[in-house]
BADOGU-13288 format. One line per 4 residues: number of its first residue (from 1); for each residue x, y, z of C-alpha. Coordinates in nm, 4 decimals. Each point is the difference from the previous one (the first is absolute). Example, Ala and Ser with C-alpha at 12.3 -4.5 7.8 and 13.67 -1.06 7.14 Angstrom:
BEGIN
1 = 1.2300/-0.4500/0.7800  0.1370/0.3440/-0.0660
! end
This chain:
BEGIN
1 = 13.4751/1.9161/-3.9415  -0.2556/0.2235/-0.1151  -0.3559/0.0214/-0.0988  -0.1848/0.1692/-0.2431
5 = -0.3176/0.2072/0.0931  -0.2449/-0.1753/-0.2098  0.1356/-0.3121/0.1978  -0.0716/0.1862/0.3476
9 = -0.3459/0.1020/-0.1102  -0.0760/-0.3652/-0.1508  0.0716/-0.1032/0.3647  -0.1692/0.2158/0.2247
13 = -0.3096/-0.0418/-0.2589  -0.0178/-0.3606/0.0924  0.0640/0.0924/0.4012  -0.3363/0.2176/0.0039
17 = -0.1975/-0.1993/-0.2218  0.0703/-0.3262/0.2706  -0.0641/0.2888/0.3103  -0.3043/0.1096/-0.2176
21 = -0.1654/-0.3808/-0.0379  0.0921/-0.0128/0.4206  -0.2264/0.2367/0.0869  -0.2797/-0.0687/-0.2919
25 = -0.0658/-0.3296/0.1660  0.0385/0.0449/0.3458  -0.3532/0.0456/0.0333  -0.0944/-0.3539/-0.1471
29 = 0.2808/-0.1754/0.2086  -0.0482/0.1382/0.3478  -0.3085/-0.1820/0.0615  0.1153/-0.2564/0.1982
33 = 0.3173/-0.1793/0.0610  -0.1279/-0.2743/-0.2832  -0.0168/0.2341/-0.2296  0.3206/0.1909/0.0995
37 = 0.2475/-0.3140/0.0126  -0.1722/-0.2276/-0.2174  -0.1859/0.2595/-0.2599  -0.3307/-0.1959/0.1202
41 = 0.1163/-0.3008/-0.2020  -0.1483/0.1341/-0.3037  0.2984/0.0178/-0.2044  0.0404/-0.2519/-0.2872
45 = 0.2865/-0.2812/0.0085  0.1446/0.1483/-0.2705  0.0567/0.3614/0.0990  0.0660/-0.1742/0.3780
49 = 0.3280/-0.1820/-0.1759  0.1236/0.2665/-0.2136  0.0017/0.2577/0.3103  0.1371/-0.2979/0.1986
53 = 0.2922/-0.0496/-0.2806  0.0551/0.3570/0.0015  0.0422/0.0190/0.3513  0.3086/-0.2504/-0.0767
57 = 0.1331/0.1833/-0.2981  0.1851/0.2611/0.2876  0.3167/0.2208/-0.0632  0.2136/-0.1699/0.2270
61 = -0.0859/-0.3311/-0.0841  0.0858/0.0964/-0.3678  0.3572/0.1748/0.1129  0.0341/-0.3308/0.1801
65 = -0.0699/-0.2304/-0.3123  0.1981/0.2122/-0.2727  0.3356/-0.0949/0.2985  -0.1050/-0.3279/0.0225
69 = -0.0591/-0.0245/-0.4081  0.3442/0.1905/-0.1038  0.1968/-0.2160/0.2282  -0.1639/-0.3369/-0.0436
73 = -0.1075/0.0259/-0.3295  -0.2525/-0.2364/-0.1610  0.0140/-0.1920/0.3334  -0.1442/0.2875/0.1990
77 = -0.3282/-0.1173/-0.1666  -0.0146/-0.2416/0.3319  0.0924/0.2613/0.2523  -0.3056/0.1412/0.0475
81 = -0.0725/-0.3113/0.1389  0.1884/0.1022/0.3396  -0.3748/0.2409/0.0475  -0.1438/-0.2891/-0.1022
85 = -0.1795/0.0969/-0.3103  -0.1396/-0.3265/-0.0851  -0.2316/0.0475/0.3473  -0.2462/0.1407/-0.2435
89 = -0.0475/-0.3606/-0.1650  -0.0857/-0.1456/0.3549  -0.2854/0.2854/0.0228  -0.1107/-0.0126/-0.2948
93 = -0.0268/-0.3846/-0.0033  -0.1437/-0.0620/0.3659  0.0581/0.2492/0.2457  -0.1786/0.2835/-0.1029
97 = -0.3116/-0.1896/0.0193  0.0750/-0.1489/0.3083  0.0486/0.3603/0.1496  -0.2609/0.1755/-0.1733
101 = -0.3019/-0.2893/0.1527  0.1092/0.1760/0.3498  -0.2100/0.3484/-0.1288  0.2266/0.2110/0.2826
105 = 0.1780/0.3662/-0.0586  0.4023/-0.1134/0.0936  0.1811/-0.2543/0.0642  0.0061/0.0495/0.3684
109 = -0.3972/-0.0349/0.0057  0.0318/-0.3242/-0.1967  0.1820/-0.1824/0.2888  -0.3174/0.0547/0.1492
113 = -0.0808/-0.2642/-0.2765  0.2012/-0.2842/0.1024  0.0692/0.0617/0.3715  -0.3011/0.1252/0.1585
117 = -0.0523/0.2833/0.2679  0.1954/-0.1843/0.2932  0.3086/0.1396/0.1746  0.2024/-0.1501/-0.2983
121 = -0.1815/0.1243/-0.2483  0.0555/0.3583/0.1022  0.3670/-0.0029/0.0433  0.0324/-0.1904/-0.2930
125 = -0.1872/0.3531/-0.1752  0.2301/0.2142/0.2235  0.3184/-0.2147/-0.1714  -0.1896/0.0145/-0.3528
129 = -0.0408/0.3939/0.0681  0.3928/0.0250/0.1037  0.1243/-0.1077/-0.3124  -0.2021/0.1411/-0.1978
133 = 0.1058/0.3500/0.1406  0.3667/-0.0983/-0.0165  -0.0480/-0.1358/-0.3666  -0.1273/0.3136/-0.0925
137 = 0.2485/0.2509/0.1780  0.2493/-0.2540/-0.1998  -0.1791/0.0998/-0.3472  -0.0287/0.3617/0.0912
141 = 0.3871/-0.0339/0.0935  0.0791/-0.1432/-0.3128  -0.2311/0.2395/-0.2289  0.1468/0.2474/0.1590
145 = 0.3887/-0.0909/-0.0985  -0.0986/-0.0660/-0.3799  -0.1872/0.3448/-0.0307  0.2062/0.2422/0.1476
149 = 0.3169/-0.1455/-0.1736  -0.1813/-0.0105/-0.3638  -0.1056/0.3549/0.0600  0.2936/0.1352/0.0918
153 = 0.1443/-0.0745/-0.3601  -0.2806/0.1855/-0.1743  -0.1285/0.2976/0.1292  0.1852/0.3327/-0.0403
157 = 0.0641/0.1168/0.3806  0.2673/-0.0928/0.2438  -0.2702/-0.1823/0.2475  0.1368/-0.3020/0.1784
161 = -0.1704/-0.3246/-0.1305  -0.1535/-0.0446/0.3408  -0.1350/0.3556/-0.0516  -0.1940/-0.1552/-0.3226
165 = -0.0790/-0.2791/0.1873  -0.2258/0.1862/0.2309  -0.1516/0.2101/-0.3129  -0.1275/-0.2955/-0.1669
169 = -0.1027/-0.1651/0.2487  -0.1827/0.2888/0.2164  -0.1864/0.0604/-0.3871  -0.0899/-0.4015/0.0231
173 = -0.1324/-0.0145/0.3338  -0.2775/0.2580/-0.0839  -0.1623/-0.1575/-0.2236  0.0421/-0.2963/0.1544
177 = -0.1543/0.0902/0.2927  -0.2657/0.1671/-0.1964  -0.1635/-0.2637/-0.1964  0.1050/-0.3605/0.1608
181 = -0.0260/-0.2822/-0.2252  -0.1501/0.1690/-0.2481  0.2330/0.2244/-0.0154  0.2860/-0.2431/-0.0229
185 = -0.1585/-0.2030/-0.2597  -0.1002/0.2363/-0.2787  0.3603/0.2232/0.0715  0.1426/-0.3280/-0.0713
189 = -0.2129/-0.0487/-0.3145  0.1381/0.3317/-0.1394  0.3274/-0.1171/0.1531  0.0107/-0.3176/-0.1866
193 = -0.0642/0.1241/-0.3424  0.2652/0.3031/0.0607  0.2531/-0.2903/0.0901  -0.1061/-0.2267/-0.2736
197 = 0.0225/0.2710/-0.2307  0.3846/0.0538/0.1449  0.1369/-0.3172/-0.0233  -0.0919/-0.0552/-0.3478
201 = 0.1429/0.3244/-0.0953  0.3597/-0.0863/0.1999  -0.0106/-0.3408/-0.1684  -0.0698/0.1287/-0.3411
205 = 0.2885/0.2368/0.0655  0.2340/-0.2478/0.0944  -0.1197/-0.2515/-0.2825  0.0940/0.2809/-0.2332
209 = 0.3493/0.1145/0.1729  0.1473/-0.2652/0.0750  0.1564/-0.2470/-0.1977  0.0535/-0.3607/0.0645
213 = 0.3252/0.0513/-0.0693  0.1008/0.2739/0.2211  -0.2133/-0.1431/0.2722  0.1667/-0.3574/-0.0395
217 = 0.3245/0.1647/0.0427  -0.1000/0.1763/0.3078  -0.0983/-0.3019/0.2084  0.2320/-0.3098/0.1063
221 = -0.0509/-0.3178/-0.1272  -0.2876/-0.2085/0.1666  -0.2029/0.3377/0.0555  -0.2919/-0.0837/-0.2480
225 = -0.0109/-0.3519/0.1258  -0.3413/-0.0776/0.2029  0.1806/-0.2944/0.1433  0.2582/-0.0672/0.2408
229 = 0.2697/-0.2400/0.1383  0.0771/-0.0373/0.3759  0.1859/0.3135/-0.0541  -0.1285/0.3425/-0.1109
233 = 0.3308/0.0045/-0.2330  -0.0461/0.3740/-0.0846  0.3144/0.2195/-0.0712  -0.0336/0.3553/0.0043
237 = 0.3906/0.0580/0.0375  0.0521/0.1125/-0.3094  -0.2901/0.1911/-0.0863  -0.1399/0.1417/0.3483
241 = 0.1834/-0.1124/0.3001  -0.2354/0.1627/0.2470  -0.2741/-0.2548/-0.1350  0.2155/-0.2631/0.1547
245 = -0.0117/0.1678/0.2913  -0.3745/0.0168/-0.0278  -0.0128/-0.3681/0.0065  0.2375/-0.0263/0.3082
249 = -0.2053/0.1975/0.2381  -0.3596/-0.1866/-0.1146  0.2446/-0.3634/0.0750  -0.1904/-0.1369/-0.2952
253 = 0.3169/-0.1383/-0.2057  -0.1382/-0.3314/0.0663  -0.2830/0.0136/-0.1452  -0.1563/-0.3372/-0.0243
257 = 0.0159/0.0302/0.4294  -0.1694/0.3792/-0.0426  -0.2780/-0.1660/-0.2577  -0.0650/-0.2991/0.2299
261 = -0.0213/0.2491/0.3147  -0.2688/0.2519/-0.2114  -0.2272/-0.3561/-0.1025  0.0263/-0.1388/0.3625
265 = -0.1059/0.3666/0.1543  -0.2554/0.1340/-0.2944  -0.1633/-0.3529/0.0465  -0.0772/0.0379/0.3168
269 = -0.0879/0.3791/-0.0114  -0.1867/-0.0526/-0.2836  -0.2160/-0.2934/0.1964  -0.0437/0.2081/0.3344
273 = -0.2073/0.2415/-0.2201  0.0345/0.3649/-0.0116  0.1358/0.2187/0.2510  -0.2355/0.2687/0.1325
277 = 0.0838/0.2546/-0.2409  -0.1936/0.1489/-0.3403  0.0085/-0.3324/-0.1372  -0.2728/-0.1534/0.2505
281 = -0.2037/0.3460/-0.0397  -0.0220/-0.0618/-0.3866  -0.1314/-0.3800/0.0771  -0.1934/0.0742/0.2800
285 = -0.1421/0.2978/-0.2091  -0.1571/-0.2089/-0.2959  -0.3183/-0.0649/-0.0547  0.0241/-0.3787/0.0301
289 = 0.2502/-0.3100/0.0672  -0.0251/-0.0470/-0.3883  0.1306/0.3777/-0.0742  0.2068/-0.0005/0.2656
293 = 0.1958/-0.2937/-0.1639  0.0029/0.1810/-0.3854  0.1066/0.3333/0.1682  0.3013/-0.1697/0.0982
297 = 0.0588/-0.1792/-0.2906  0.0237/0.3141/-0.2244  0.2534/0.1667/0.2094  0.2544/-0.2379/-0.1642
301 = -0.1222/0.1184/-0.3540  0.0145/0.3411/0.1310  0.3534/-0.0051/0.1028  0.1348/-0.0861/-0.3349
305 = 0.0075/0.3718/-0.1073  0.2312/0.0752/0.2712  0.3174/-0.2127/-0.1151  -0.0234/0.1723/-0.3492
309 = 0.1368/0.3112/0.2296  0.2346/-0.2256/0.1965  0.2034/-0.1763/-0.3087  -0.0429/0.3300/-0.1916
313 = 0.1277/0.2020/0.2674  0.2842/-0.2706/0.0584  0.1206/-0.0255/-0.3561  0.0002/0.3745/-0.0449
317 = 0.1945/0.0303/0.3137  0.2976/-0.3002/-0.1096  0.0520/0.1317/-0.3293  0.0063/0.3814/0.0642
321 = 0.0745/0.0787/0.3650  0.2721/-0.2878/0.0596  0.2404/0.2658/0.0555  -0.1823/0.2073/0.2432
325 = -0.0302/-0.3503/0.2058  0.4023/-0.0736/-0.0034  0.0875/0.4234/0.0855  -0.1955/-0.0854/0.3146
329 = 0.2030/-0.3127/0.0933  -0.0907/-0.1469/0.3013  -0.2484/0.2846/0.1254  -0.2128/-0.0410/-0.3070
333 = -0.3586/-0.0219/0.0499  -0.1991/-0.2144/-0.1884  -0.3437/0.1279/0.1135  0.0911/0.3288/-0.2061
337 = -0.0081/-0.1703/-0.3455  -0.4063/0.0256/-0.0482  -0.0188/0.3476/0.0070  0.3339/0.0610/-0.1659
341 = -0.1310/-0.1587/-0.2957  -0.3539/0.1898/-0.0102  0.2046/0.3486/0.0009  0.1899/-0.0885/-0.2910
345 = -0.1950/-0.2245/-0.1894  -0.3215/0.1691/-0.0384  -0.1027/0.3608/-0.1564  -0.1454/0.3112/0.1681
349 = -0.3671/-0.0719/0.0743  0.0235/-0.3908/0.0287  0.2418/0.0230/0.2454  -0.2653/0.1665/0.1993
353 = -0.2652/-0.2673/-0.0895  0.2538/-0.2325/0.1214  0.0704/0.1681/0.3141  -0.3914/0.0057/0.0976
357 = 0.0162/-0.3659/-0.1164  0.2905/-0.1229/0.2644  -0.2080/0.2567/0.2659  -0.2828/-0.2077/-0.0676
361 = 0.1926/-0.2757/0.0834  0.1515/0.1278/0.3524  -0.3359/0.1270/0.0243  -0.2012/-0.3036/-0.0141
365 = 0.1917/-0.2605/0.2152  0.0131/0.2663/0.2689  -0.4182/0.0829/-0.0472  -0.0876/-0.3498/0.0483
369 = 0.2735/-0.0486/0.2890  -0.1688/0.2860/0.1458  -0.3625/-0.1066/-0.0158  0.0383/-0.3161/0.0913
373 = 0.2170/0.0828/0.3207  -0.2647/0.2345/0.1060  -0.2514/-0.2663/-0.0246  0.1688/-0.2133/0.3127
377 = 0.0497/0.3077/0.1651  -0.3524/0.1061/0.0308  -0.2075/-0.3341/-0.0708  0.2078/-0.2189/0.2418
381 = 0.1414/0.1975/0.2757  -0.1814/0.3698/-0.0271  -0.3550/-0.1400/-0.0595  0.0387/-0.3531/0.1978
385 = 0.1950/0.1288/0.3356  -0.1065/0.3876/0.0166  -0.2859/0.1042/-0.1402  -0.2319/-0.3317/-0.1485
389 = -0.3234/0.1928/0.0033  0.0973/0.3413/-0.1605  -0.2186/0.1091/-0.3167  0.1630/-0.0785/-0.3344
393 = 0.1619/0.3912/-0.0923  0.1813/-0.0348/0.3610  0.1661/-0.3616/-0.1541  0.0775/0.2574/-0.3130
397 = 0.1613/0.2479/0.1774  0.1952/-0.2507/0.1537  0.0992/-0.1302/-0.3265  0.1011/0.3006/-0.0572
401 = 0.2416/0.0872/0.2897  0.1533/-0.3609/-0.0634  0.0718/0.0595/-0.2906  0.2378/0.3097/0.0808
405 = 0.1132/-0.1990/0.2883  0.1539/-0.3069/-0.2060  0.1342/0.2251/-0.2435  0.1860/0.2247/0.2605
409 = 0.1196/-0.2707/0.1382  0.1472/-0.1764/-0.3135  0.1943/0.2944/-0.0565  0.1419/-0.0282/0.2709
413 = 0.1628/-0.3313/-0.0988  0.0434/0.0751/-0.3279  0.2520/0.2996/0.1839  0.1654/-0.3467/0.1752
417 = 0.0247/-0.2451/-0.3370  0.3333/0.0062/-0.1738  -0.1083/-0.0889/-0.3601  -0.2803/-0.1193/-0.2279
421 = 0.1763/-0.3858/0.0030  0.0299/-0.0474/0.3694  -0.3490/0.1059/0.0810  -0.0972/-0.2270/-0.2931
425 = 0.1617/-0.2870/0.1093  -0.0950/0.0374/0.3405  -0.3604/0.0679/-0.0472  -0.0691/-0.3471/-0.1880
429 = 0.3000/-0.2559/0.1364  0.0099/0.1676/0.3753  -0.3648/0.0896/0.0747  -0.1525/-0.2523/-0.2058
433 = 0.1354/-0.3179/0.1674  -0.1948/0.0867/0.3359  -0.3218/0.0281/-0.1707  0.0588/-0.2912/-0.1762
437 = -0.0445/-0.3590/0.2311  -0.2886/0.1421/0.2018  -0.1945/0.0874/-0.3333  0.0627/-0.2972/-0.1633
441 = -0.0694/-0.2756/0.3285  -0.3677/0.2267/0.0379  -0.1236/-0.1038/-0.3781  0.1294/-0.3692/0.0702
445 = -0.0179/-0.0960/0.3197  -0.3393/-0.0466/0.2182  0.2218/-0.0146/0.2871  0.1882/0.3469/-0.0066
449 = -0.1740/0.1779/0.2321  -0.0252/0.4319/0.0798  0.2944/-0.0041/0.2839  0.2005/-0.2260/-0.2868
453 = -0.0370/0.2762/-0.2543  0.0876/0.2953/0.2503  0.2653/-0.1808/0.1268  0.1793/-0.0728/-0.3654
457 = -0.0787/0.3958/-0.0990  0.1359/0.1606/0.2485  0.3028/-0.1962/0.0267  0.0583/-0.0110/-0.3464
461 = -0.0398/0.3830/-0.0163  0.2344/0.0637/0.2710  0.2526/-0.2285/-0.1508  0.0114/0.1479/-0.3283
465 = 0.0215/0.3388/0.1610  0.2402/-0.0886/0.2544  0.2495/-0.1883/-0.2630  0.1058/0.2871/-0.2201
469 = 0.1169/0.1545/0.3495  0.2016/-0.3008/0.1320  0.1543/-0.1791/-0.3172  0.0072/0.2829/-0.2370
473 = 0.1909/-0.1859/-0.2377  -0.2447/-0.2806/-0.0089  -0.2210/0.0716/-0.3255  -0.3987/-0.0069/0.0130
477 = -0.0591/-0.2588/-0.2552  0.2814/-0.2350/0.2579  -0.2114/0.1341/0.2856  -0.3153/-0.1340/-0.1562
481 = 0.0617/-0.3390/0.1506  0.0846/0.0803/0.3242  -0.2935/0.2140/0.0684  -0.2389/-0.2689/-0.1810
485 = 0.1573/-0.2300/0.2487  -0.0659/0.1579/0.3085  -0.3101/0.1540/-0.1008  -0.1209/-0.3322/-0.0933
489 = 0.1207/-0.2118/0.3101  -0.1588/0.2914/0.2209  -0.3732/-0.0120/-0.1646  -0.0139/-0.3965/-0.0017
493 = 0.1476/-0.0101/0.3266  -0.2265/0.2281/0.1839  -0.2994/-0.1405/-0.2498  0.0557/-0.3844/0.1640
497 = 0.0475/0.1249/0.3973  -0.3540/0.2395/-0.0261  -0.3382/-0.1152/-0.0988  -0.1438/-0.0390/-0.3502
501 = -0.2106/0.2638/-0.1195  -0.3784/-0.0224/0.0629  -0.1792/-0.2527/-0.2478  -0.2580/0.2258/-0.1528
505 = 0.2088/0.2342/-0.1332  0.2642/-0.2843/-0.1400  -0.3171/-0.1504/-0.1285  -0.1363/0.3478/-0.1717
509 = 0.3502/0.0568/-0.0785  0.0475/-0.2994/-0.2213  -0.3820/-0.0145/-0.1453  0.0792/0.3717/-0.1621
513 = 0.3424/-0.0144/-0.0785  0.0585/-0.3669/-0.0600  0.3753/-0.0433/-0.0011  0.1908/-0.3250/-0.1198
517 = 0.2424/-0.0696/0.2648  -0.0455/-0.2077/0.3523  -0.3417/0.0938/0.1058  -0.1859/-0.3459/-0.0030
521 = -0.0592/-0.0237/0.3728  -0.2146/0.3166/-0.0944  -0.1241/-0.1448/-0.2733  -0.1038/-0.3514/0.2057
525 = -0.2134/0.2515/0.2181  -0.1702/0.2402/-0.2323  -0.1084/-0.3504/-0.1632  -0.1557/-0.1661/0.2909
529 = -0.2030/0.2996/0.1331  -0.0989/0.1847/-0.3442  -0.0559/-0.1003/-0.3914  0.3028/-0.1192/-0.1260
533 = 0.2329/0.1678/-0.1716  0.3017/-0.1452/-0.2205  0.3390/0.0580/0.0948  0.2269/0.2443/-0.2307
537 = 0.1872/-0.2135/-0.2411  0.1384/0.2561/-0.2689  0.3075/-0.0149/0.1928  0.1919/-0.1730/-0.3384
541 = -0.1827/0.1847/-0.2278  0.0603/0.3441/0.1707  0.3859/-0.0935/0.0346  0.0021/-0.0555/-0.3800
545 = -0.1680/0.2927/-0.0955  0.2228/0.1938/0.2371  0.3103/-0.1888/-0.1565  -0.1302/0.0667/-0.3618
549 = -0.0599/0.3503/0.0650  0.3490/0.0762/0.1137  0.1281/-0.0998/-0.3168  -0.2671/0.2368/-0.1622
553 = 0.0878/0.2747/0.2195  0.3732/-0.0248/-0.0706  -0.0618/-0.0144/-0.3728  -0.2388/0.2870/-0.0029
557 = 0.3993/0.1861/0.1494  0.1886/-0.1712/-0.2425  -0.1953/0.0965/-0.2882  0.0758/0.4257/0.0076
561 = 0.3349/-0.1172/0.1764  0.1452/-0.2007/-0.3269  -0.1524/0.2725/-0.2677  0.1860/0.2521/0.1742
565 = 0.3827/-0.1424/-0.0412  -0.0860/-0.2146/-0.2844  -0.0381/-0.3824/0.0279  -0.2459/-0.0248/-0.2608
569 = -0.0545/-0.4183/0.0214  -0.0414/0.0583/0.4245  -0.2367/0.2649/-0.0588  -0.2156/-0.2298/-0.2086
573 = 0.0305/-0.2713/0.2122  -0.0767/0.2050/0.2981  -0.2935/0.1100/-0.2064  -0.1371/-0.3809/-0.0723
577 = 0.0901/-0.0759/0.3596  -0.2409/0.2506/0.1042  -0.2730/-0.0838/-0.2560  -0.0162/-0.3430/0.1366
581 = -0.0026/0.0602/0.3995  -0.2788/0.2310/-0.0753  -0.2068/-0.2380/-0.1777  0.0361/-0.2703/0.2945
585 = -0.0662/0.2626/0.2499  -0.3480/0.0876/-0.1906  -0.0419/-0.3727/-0.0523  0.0801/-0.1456/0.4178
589 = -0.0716/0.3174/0.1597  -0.2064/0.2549/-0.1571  -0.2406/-0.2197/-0.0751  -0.0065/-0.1392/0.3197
593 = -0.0652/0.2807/0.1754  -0.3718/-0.0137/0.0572  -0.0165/-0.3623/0.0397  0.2256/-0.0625/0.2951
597 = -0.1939/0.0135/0.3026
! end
């Protein structure tokens, strides 16, 4: 495919005017590693969740949605689930404040929080600090697929897509490295409004070019249902027999099993709390617990711009590039549709605007990947083993150097990874289920002590890694259990056979944070020695609002999703749906906010 020259220049406009901000503000944010991780916590909730939803508005994720939409239809509305997605209602509703009352610079430093400074306490940052890189190198691995392959369909030249790949994100990493947080977070402001701007312009076009009709007779029957039976009951035989195929390899034919597998894991993600990624920096970056909570309930307004490009891009694609998909027959790839449909769809000089748009997607997932892994690199093993007293431009430096370091090394897997699905699925079914039982047991249980939660992360890490290698045809989101399991049994295990944790900091622990859960022995002390305090009883309440909000979250999808192919009475009712859950959430928890503790 080619590409026009006004296109080219549109692009490498945008590519030194993000370079340009870089090094404009590196002054301001390499003051000190506060200022370079968490931009001082000066930024405002609402810029904080915009550059947080941009972060999740990435090219690879999109590539990854339009498969999962094409194939699934209506009902891929719930696949984004699998991440989870609905995480953000557990912030946004308790979490983030909980997090944010620690006033630390990662995640790894916030164990510091709940475990102390005993022997447990720093392995338990060592096994925090482990994931976090290997969650990262994951991201990086995955960015690194869904550039270089989108790429490769544009630009004029012959260049391999891993060739791209390494372009894009060599150009990223400078500014990156550059301006820290602030960096990341007013890129991603530019990014945002680029990709807003995008996806309204993809929808429109689809709105306008396709038909219901033609679109109708593109799909099989049950493909604009949002429900389902015990069965996915979704024939493609007829129309595009690889899409059958599709649904083979992902083994989610029965679908009521795969929905009841995403609830039961995205539960129990979503309650062990972030992982140590970008997300924590944003919350641990706001001002207050308050603004930490709105900044992360405004990413789920924010995202609604993005599946105006995904059904657009979909629709376009069934109607008009059907045959293209059956020529390939069983060695079609799905993950090419996206930028298939921006080359022909669009005219000279938007398609460049939409190219810098989907760059500023890649561009700022991998920024805030970057920053945030550089942050346990330097803060919590560079700083706290090597050098603790060094003046704060050596801590820069280092930031620096990380920085390159993680990104080097991500490349490197993203040279291993064999597609933008499998490192998808295995970053949030494999990975995830052996940071899951040790996070949730240290929010709910007094008892879980530092040797518990080192215990549970290591083994669950070294499960999920080991896995893929030994049962290969075992999927991630089957995994998940197993690696809960033993990462679970391991942390309580070692938890009940080594002494609790010392008082004072369970007792500091729980007068800050003050989780709901099983912390009234705790409680019974801090009581008898100090002024009493109450014990945490929006346990209900938060489980409603978190409840409640799902089913805004999921309506704020479905309302784009049903304009776009055409179910005018769902769209409305999507549209009421979402009216309503938003004026309970003001009602029992926006306006609770102040008054709960």
């Amino acid at each position: 495919m080619s590409i026009h020259l006004l296109d080219i220049s549109i692009v490498i406009l945008y590519l030194i005017t993000v370079v340009i901000i870089g090094i404009y503000i590196s002054n301001h944010a390499s003051k000190n590693l506060d200022t370079y991780f968490l931009a001082g916590r000066s930024v405002p909730w609402y810029i904080l969740g915009i550059s947080n939803s941009s972060s999740m508005f990435d090219i690879t994720g999109t590539m990854w949605l339009v498969l999962m939409f094409l194939v699934y239809g209506v009902k891929g509305a719930w696949i984004p689930w699998i991440w989870p997605t609905f995480n953000q209602i557990f912030l946004m509703i308790y979490l983030s404040i909980w997090i944010r009352r620690s006033n630390v610079l990662t995640g790894s430093e916030w164990i510091t929080t709940r475990f102390g400074n005993g022997k447990g306490a720093e392995l338990s940052r060592i096994s925090v600090l482990f994931f976090a890189m290997v969650s990262v190198i994951g991201f990086l691995a995955y960015a690194f697929q869904g550039i270089g392959k989108f790429a490769s369909v544009f630009f004029p030249y012959n260049i391999a897509p891993e060739a791209y790949a390494l372009i894009f994100m060599g150009i990223t990493t400078i500014y990156v490295v550059l301006g820290g947080m602030y960096s990341v977070v007013f890129t991603d402001l530019i990014q945002f409004v680029l990709l807003t701007i995008v996806s309204i312009v993809i929808g429109f076009i689809a709105f306008n070019r396709v038909s219901a009709k033609s679109l109708y007779e593109s799909v099989p029957e049950g493909w604009l249902d949002l429900s389902f039976g015990w069965k996915l009951d979704l024939d493609w035989s007829e129309l595009i027999p690889a899409a059958n195929s599709q649904i083979n390899s992902d083994g989610w034919n029965m679908f009521t099993i795969f929905f009841m597998m995403i609830i039961f894991k995205g539960m129990l993600i979503s309650i062990a709390g972030p992982t140590p990624g970008y997300d924590m920096q944003r919350i641990l970056a706001s001002k207050t617990p308050k603004e930490a909570a709105l900044m992360s309930g405004i990413v789920s307004i924010c995202q609604i711009p993005r599946w105006f490009m995904i059904v657009g891009v979909t629709t376009l694609a069934l109607v008009f590039f059907s045959n293209d998909l059956i020529e390939m027959g069983d060695k079609v790839d799905f993950e090419l549709v996206l930028p298939w449909v921006i080359n022909e769809f669009l005219p000279v000089g938007l398609v460049g605007f939409v190219l810098a748009g989907m760059l500023a997607a890649f561009m700022s997932t991998f920024d805030s990947t970057v920053n945030a892994g550089a942050a346990y690199l330097v803060n919590d093993l560079y700083k706290r083993y090597f050098n603790p007293n060094a003046n704060s431009k050596i801590y820069v430096k280092a930031s620096y150097i990380s920085s390159f370091l993680i990104v080097g090394v991500g490349i490197i897997f993203g040279f291993m990874s064999e597609s933008v699905n499998s490192v998808t699925q295995w970053i949030v079914s494999g990975l995830f289920g052996g940071y899951t039982a040790p996070n949730i047991l240290k929010w709910y249980w007094w008892r879980f002590n530092g040797f518990g939660y080192f215990s549970g992360m290591v083994s669950g890490v070294i499960v999920a890694l080991i896995i893929p290698i030994i049962l290969p045809e075992l999927s991630p989101l089957n995994a998940f259990p197993i690696i809960l399991l033993i990462s679970g049994l391991s942390g309580v295990i070692i938890s009940l056979f080594t002494k609790p944790d010392n008082e004072k900091t369970l007792m500091e622990f729980y007068k800050n944070i003050r989780p709901w859960g099983f912390w009234n022995p705790i409680l019974k002390k801090i009581n008898s020695s100090e002024k009493v305090i109450n014990r945490n009883t929006n346990f209900v309440k938060d489980m409603l609002n978190v409840f409640v909000g799902m089913i805004w979250q999921i309506s704020l999808v479905l309302i784009p999703v049903y304009l776009l192919v055409y179910q005018y009475s769902a769209f409305l009712f999507s549209l009421i749906v979402a009216i309503i859950t938003t004026l309970f959430l003001k009602k029992n928890w926006y306006e609770k906010l102040d008054s709960d503790f």
